[in-house]
Backbone as CSV, one residue per row, in Angstrom:
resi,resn,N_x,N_y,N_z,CA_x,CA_y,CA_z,C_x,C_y,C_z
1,UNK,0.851,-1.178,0.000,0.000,0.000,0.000,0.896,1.240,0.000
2,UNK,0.471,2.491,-0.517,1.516,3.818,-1.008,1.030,4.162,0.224
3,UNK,1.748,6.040,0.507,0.612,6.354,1.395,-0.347,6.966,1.105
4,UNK,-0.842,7.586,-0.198,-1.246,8.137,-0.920,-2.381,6.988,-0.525
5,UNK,-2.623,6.011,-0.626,-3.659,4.611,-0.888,-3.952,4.639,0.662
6,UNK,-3.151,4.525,1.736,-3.437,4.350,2.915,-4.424,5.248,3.317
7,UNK,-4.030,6.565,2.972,-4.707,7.860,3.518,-6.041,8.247,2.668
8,UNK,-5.844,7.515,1.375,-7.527,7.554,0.922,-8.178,6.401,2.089
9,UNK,-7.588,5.462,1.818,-8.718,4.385,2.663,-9.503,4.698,4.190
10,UNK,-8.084,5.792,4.970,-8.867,6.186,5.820,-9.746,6.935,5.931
11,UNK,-9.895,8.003,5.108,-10.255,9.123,5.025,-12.380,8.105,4.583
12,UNK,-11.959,7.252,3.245,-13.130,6.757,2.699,-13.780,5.947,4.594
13,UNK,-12.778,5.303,5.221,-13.429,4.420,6.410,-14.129,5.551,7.643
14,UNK,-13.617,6.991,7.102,-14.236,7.563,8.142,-15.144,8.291,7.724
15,UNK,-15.720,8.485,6.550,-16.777,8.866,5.847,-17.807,7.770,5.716
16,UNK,-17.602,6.576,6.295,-18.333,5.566,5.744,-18.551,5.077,4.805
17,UNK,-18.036,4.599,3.754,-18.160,4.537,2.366,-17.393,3.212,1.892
18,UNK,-18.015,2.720,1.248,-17.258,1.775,0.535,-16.506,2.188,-0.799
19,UNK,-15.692,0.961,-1.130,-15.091,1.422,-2.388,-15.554,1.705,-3.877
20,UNK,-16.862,0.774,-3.950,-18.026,0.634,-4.789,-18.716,2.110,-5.031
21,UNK,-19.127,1.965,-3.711,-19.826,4.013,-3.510,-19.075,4.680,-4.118
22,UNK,-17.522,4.795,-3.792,-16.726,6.152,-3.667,-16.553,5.938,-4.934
23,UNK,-16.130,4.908,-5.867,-15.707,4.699,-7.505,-17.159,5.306,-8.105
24,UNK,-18.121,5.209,-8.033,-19.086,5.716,-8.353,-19.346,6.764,-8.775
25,UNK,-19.374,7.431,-7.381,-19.231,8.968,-7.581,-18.063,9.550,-7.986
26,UNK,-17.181,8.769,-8.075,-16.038,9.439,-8.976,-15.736,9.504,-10.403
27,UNK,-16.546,7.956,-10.870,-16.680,7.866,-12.204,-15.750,7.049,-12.815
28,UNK,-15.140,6.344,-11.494,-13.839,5.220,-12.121,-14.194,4.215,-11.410
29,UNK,-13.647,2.929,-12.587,-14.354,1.513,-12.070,-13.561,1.202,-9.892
30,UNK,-14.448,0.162,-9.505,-13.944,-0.309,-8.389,-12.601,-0.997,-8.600
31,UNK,-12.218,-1.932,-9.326,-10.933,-1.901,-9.549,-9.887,-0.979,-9.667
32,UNK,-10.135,-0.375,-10.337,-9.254,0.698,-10.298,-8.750,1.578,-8.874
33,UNK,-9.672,1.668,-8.645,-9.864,2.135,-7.171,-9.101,1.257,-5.678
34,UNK,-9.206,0.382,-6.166,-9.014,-0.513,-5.490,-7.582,-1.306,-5.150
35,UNK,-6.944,-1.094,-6.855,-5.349,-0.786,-7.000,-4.890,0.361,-6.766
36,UNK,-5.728,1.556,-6.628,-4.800,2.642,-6.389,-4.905,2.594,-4.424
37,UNK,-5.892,2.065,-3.919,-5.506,2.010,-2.333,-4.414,0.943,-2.276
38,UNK,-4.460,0.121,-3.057,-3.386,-1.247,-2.223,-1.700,-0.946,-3.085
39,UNK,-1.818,0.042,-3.637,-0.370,0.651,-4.445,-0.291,-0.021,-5.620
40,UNK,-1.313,-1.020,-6.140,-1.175,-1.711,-7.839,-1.006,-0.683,-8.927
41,UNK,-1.510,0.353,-8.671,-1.659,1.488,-9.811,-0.734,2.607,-9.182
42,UNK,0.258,2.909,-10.600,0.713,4.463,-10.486,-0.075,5.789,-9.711
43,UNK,0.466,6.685,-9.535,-0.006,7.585,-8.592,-1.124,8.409,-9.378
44,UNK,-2.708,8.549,-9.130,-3.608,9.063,-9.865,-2.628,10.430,-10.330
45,UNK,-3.611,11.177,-11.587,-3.469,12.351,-12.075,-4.155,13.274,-11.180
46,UNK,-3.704,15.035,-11.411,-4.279,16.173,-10.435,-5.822,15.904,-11.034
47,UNK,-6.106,15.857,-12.044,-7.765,16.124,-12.021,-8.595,14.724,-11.116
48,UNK,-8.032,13.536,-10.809,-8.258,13.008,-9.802,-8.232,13.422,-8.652
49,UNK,-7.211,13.563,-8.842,-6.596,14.300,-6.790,-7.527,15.309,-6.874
50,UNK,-7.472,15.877,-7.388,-8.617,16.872,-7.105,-10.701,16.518,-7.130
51,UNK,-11.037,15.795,-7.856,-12.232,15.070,-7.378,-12.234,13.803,-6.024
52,UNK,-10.887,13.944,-5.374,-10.831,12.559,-4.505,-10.881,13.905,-3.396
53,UNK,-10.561,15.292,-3.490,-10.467,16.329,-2.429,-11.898,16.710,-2.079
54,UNK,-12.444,16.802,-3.518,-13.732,17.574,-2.994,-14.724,16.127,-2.701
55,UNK,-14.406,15.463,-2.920,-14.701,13.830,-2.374,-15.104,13.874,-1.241
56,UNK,-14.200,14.528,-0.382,-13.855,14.140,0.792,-13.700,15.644,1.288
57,UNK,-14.062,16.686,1.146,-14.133,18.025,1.293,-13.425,18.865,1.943
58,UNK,-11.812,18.525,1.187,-10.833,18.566,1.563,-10.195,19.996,1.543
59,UNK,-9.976,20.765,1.999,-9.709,21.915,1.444,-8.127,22.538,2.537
60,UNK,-7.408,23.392,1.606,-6.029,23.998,2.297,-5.117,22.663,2.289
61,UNK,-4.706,22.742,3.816,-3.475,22.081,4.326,-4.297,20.610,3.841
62,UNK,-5.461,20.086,4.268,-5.980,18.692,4.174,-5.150,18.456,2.537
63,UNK,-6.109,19.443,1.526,-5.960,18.569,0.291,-4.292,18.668,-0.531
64,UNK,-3.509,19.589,0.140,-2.233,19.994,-0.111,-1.430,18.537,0.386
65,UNK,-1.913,18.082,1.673,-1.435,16.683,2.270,-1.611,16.048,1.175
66,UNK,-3.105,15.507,0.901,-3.334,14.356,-0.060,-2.035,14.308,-1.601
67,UNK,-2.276,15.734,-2.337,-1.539,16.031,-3.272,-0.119,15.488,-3.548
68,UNK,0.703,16.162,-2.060,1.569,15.593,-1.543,2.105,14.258,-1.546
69,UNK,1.131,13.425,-0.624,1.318,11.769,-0.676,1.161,11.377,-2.368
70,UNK,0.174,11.484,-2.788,0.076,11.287,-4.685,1.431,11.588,-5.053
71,UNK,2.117,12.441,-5.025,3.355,12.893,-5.801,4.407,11.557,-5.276
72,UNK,3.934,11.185,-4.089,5.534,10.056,-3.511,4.840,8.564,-3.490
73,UNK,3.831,8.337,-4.179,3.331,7.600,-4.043,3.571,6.662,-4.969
74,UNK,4.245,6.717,-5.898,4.627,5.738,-7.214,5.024,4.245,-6.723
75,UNK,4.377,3.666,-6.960,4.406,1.976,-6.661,6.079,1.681,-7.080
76,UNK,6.415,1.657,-8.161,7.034,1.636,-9.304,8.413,2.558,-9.379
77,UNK,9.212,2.209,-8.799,9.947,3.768,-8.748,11.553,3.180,-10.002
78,UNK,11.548,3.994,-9.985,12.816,4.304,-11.425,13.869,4.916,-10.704
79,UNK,15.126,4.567,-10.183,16.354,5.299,-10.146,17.489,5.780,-11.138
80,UNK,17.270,7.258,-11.550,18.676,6.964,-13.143,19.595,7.289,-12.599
81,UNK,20.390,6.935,-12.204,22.034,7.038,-11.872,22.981,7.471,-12.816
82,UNK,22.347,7.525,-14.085,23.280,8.040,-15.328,23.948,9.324,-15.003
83,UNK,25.405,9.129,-15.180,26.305,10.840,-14.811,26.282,10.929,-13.594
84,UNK,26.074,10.422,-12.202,26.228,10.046,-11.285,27.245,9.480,-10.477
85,UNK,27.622,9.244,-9.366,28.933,8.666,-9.111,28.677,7.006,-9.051
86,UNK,29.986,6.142,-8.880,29.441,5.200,-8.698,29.072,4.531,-7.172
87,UNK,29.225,4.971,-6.105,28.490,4.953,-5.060,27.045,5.571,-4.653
88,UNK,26.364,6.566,-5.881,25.016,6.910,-6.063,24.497,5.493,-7.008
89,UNK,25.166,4.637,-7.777,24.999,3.414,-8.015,24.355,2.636,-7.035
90,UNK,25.815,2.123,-6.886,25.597,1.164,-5.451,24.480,1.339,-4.590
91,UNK,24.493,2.352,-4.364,23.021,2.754,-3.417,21.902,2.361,-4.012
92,UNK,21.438,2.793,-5.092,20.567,2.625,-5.774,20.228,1.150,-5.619
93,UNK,20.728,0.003,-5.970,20.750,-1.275,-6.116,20.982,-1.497,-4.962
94,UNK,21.236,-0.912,-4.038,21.156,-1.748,-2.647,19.737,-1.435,-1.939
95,UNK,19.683,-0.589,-2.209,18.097,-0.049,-1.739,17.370,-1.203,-2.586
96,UNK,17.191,-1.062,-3.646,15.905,-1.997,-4.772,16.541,-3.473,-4.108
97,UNK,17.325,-3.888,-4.025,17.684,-5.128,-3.209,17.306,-5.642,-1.743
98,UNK,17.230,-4.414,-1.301,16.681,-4.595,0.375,15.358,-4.117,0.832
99,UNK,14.766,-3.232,0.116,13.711,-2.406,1.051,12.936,-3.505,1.172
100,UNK,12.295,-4.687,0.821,11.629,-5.343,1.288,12.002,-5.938,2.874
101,UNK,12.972,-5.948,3.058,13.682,-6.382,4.635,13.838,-5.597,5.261
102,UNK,13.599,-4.300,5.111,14.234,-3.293,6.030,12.699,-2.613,6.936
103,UNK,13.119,-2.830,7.870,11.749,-2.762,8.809,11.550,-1.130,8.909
104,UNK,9.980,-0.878,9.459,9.785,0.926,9.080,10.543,1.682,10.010
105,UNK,11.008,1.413,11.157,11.569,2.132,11.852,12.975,2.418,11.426
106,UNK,13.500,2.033,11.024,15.259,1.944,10.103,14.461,2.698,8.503
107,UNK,13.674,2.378,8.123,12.977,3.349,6.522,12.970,5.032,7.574
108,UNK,12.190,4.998,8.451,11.872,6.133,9.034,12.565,7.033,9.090
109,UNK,14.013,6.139,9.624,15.422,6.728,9.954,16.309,7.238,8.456
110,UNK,16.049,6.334,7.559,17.051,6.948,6.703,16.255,7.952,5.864
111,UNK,14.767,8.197,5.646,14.404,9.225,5.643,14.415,10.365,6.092
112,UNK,14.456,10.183,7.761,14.696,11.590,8.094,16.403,12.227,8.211
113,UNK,17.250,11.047,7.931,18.439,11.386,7.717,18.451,12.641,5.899
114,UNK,17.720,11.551,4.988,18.276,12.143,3.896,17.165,13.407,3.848
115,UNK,15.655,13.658,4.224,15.151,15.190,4.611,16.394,16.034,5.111
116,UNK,16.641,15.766,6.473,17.868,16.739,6.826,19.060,17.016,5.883
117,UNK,19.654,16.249,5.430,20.459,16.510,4.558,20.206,17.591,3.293
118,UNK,18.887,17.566,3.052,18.538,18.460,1.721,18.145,19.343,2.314
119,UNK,17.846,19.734,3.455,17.426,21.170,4.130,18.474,21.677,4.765
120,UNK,19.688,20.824,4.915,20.928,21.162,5.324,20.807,21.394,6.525
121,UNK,20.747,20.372,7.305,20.304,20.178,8.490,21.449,19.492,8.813
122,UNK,21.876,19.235,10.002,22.715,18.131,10.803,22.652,16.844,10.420
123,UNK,22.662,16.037,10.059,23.215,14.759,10.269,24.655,14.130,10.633
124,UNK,24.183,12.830,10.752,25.057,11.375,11.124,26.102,11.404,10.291
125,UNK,25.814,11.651,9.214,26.421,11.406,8.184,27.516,12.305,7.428
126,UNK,28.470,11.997,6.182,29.320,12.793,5.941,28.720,14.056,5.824
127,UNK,29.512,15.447,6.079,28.939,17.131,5.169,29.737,16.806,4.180
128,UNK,29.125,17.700,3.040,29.712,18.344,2.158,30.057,19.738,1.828
């Protein structure tokens, strides 16, 4: 599941709604719907995200969240390393090699390592 998929499902479980209902009124089959909560499907388009907002009557910070998760939500992810070093390699392929083993609290961590790093924040890790 993305989180993009997680955070529809809650949002649909606290509106009461099934997935049947909500595809309905949206105008896209239940399948479909149904891969985009469990992460089978690429990350919907804005004119979705945007009928899944007023869906759910989402407005400001709420539907800016949703938007958000959609953008990182790609099932499917592509690393190009081309022109890159070869330890931005290595990484690459060690990640697609492991994330299935790597439990969320250690994901959590090297996320908020590499956030800090791009806001130029402190870390563990080498500066540049």
């Amino acid at each position: 599941m993305t989180p993009f998929g997680a955070k529809m499902r809650d949002l649909r479980e606290k509106k009461g709604v099934n997935q049947k209902e909500m595809a309905a009124t949206l105008k896209v089959s239940g399948a479909y719907l149904s891969a985009l909560e469990h992460g089978n499907r690429g990350r919907p388009g804005p004119g979705l995200i945007h009928q899944i907002c007023e869906y759910f009557e989402l407005i400001w910070d709420d539907a800016e969240e949703l938007k958000t998760l959609a953008e990182g939500s790609h099932p499917r992810v592509v690393v190009d390393t081309a022109g890159l070093s070869p330890k931005a390699t290595e990484l690459a392929n060690l990640m697609a090699r492991a994330i299935a083993e790597i439990d969320d609290d250690t994901i959590q961590w090297i996320m908020d390592e590499i956030e800090a790093h791009l806001k130029g924040g402190a870390t563990r890790g080498p500066s540049h």
